[in-house]
C-alpha positions as CSV (number, residue, x, y, z in Angstrom):
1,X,4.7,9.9,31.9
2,X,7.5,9.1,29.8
3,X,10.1,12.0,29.6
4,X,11.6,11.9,26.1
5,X,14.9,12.8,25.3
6,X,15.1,12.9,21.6
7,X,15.0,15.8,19.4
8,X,12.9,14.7,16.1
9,X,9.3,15.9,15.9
10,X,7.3,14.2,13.0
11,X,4.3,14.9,11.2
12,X,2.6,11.4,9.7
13,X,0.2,12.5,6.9
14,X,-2.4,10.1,6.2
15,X,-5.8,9.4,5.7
16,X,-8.0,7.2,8.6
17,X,-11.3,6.7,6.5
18,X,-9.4,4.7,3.8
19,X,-7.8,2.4,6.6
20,X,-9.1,-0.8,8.3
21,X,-8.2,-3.3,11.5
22,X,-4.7,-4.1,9.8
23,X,-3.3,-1.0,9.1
24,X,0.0,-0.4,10.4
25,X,0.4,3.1,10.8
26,X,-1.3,2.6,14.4
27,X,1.3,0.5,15.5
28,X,3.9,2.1,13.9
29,X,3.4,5.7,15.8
30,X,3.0,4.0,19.0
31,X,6.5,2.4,18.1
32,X,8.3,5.3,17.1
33,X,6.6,7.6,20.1
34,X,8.3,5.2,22.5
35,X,12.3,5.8,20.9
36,X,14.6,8.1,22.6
37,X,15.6,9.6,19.8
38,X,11.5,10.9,19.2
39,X,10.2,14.2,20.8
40,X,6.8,13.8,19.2
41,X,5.1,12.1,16.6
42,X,1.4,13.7,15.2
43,X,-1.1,12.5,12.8
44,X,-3.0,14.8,10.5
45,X,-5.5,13.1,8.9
46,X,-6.7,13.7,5.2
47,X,-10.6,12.2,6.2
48,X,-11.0,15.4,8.9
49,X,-12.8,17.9,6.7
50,X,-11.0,20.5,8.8
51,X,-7.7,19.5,6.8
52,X,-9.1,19.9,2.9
53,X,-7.4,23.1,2.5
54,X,-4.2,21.5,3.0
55,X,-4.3,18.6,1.1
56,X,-6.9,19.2,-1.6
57,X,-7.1,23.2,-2.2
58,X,-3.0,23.8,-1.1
59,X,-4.2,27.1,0.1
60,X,-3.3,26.8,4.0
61,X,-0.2,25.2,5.8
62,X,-2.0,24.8,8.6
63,X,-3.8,21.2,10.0
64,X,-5.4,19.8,12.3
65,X,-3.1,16.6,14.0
66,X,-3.4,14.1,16.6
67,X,-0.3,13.5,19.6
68,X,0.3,10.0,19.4
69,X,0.0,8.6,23.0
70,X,-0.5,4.8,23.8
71,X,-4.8,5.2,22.8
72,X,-3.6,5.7,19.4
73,X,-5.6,3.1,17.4
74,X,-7.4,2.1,14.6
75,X,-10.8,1.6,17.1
76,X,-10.5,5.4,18.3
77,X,-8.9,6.9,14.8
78,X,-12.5,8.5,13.9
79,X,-12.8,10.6,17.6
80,X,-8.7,11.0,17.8
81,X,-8.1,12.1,13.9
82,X,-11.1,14.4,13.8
83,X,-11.8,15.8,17.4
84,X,-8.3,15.5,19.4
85,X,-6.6,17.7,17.4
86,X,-4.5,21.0,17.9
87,X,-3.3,23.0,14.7
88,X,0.2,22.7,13.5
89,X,2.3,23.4,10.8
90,X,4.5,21.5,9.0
91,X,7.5,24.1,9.5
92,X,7.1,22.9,13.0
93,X,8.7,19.1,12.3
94,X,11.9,17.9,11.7
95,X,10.5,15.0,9.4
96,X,6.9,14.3,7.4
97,X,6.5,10.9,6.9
98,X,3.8,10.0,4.5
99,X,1.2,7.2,4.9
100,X,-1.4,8.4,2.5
101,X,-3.4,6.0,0.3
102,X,-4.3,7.2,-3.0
103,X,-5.4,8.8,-5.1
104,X,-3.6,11.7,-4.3
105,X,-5.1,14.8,-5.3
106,X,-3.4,16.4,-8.5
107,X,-1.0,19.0,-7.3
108,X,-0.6,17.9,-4.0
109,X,3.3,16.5,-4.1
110,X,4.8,19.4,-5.9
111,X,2.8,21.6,-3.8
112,X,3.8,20.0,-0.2
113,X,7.6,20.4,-1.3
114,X,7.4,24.5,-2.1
115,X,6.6,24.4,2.1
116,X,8.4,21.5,3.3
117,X,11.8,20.5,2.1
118,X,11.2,17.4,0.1
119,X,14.7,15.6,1.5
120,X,13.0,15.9,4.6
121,X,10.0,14.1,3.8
122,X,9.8,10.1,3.4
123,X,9.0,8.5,1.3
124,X,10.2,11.9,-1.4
125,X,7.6,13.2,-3.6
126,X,9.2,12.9,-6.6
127,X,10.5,9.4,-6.1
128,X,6.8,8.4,-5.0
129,X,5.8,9.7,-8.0
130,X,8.5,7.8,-10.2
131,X,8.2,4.1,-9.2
132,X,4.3,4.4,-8.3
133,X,4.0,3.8,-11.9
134,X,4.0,0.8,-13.4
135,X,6.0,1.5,-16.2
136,X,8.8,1.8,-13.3
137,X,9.4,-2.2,-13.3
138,X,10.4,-1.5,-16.8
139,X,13.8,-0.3,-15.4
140,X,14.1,-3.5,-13.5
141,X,13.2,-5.9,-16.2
142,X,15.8,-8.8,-15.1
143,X,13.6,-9.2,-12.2
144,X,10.7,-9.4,-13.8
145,X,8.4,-11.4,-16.3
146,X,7.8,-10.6,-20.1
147,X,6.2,-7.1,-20.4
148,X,5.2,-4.3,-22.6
149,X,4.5,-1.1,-22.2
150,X,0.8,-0.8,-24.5
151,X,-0.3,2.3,-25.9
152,X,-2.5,0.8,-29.1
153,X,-5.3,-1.7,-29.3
154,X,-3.5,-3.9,-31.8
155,X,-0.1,-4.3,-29.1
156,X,-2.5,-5.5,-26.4
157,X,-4.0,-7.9,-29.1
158,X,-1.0,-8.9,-30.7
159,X,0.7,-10.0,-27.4
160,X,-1.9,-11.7,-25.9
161,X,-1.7,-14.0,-29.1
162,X,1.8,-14.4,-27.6
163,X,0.8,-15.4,-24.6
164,X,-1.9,-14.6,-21.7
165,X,-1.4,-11.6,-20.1
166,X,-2.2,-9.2,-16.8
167,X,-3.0,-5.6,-18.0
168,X,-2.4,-2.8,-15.4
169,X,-3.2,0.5,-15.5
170,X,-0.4,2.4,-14.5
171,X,-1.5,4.7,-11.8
172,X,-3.5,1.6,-10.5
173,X,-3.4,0.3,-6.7
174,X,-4.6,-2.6,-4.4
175,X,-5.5,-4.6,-7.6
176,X,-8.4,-2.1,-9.2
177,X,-8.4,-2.2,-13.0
178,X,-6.1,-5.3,-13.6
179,X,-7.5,-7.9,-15.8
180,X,-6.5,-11.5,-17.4
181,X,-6.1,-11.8,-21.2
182,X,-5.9,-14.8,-23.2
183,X,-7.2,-16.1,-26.4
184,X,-9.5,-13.0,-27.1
185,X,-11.3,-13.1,-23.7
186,X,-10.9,-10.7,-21.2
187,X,-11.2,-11.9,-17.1
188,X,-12.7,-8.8,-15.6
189,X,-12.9,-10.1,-11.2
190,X,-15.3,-12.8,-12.2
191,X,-16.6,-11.6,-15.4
192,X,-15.7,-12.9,-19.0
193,X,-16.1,-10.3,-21.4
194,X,-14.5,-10.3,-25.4
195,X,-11.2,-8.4,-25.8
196,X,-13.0,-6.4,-28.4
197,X,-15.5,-4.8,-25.7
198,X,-12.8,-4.4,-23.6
199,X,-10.1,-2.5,-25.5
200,X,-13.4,0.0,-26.2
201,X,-13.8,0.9,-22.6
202,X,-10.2,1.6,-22.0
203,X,-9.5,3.1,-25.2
204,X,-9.4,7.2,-23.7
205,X,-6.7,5.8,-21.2
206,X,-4.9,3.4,-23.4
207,X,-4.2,6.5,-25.9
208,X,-2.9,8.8,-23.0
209,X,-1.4,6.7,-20.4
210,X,-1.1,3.4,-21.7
211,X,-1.0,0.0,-19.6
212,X,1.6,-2.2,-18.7
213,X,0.7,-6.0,-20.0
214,X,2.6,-8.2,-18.2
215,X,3.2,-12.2,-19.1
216,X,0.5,-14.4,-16.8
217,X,2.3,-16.6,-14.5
218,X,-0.3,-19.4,-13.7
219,X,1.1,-20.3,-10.7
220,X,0.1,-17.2,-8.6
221,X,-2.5,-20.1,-7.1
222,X,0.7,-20.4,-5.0
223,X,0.7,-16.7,-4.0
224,X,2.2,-13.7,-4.1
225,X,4.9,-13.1,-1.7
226,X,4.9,-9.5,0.0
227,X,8.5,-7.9,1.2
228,X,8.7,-5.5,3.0
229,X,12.0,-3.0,3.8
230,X,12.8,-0.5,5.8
231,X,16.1,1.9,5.4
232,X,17.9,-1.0,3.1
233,X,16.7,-3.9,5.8
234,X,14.6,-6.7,5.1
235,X,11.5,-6.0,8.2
236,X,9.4,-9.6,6.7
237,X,7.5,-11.2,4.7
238,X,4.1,-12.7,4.3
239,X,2.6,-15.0,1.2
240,X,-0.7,-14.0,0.3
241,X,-2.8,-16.5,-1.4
242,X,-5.8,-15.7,-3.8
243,X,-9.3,-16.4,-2.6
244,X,-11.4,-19.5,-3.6
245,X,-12.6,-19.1,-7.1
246,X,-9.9,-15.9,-7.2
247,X,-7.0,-15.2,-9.3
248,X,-5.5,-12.3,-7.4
249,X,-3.7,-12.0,-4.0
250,X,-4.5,-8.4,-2.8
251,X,-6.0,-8.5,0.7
252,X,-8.4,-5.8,-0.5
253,X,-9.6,-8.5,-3.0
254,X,-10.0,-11.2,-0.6
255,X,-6.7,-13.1,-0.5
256,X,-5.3,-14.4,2.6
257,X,-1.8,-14.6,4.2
258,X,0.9,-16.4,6.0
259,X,4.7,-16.2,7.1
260,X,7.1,-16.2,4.1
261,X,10.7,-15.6,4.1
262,X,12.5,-14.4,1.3
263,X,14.8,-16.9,-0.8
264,X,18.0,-15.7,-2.0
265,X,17.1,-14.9,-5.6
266,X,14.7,-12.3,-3.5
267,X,17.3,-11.3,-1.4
268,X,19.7,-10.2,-4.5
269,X,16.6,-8.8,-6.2
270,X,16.0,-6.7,-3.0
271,X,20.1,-5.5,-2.8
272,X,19.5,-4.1,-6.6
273,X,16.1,-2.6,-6.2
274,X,17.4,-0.8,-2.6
275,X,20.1,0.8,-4.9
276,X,17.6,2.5,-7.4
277,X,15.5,3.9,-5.0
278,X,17.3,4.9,-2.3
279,X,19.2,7.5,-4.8
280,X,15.1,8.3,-5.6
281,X,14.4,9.0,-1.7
282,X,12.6,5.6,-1.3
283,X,13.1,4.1,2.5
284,X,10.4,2.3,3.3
285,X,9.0,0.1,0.3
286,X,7.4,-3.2,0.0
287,X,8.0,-5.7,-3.5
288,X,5.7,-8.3,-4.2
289,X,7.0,-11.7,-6.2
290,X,5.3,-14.4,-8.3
291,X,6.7,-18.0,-8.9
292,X,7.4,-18.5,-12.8
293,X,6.8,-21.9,-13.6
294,X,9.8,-23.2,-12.9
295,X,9.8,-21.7,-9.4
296,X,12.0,-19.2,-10.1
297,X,10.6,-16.1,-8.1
298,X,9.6,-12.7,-10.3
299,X,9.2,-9.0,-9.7
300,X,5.6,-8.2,-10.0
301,X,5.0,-4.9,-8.0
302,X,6.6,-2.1,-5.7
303,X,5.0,0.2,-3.2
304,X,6.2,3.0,-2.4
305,X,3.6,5.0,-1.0
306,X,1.5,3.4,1.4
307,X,3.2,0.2,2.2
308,X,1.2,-2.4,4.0
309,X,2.3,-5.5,5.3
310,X,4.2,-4.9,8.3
311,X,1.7,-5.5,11.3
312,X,0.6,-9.2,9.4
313,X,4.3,-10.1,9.1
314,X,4.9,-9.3,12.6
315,X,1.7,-10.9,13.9
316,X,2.5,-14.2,11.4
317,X,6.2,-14.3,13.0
318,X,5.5,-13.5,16.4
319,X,8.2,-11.0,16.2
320,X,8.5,-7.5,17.2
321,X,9.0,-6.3,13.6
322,X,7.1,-3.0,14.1
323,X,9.6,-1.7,16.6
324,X,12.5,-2.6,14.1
325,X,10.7,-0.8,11.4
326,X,10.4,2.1,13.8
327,X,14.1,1.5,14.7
328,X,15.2,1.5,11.2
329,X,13.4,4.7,10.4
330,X,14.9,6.5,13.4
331,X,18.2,5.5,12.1
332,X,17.3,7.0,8.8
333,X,16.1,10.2,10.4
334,X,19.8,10.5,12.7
335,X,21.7,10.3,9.3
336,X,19.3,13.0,7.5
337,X,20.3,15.7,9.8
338,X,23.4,14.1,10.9
């Protein structure tokens, strides 16, 4: 067996029932389980019922984790995540890294940093919970196309008479809730419904929360280009292209991918961006970019909680880009409690 010499222990805090074949966190543990500088990585799973207390009634510090060893996959998650556990505590790691898809039960980050300290944990709470919104790219509007911030009926109307537009919800993920508006008609998935039916159904949320409306680039047909970095660095990038018939890129809503590397408009977007959230805690982010139709690349998105990506780059490049993910993390890790 592999004698370690390293002194970091990390706890990985995800959840194994929202994840598929092309999750990265598999391949990421491995990775960082094999560094020097790594005594022990373990994964506590929010899908092993064992584990509600902690992440749904924040009544128990205690969970139920996995050892990463070399069987840790996505095939054996179910049997490892819910039956090879020992308990643990989080007082018990140098480091939480978290790989949790939402939603995120209410509570739960201001909760997890009264027991942990939240410098400690990556990606930080707080900053998660700052540019998971998508009202965050209004800080960065240079990057980005046209957008609004809608709270009324009448501002979602009066723009789209503007010009089409994408609304998002702003607490939205993997593409659930955004629609296409032009010319009164609403482009729900596949479905064409009148603006005036629409605006009813999202009226409760457009009051409270409001949505982002975004200007429609039409030449998303040529995808969406996904970035993803690690501690300031650049790991890859892949271009995801919308399904037949399709209008948006997410892999969750059927768009395919291919080996992309960032041009230098991205590159000086990425500098900026790496600026703003690393003072916010952000390490390990992805951005995703849309041509405007002069080519020009735009901001359309940031992750910053569970960033995917990074084991379909690699695979697409034929490049170990996991282990420099893991490499770059470890260096982030050495500086924290340097």
């Amino acid at each position: 067996m592999k004698q370690h010499t390293g002194a970091f222990r990390v706890l990985v805090l995800t959840d194994h029932t929202a994840h598929n074949a092309s999750n990265s966190v598999y391949d990421l543990c491995r990775s960082l389980v094999g560094l020097p500088d790594i005594a022990e990585v373990s994964v506590a799973s929010r899908g092993n019922p064992g584990n509600a207390g902690f992440f749904y009634q924040h009544t128990t510090h205690k969970l139920m984790a996995h050892a990463v060893g070399p069987n840790f996959t996505f095939e054996n998650a179910e049997h490892l995540l819910n039956k090879d556990c020992r308990e643990v505590e989080p007082e018990g790691y140098q480091w939480i890294w978290l790989r949790l898809p939402r939603p995120i039960a209410s509570g739960f980050f201001p909760w997890l940093c009264t027991i942990f300290p939240e410098n400690r944990i990556v990606n930080r709470p707080s900053g998660i919970s700052e540019t998971s919104s998508k009202a965050f790219l209004l800080s960065l509007q240079r990057w980005c196309p046209e957008m609004h911030l809608c709270h009324t009926v009448q501002e979602i109307e009066d723009l789209q008479r503007t010009y089409p537009i994408v609304l998002k919800p702003l607490e939205g993920y993997g593409g659930q809730g955004i629609v296409r508006i032009s010319n009164g008609q609403v482009l729900k998935g596949n479905i064409v419904i009148p603006l005036e039916e629409y605006v009813q159904q999202i009226t409760p949320q457009l009051a409270t929360w409001g949505f982002l409306a975004m200007r429609y680039l039409k030449n998303v047909r040529r995808g969406d280009k996904r970035i993803v970095v690690v501690d300031g660095q650049v790991i890859g990038a892949a271009l995801r292209r919308p399904a037949a018939g399709s209008w948006m890129c997410n892999a969750s809503q059927g768009g395919v991918s291919e080996y992309a590397i960032p041009d230098a408009r991205e590159l000086e977007m990425i500098e900026d961006v790496n600026g703003v959230l690393r003072e916010k805690g952000i390490i390990m982010y992805g951005i995703d970019t849309l041509e405007r139709d002069d080519g020009v690349r735009m901001l359309s998105e940031i992750n910053t909680l569970s960033i995917g990506g990074i084991a379909q780059i690699a695979a697409h490049a034929g490049l170990p880009l996991v282990d420099v993910a893991a490499e770059r993390l470890v260096g982030y890790f050495r500086r924290g409690l340097g």
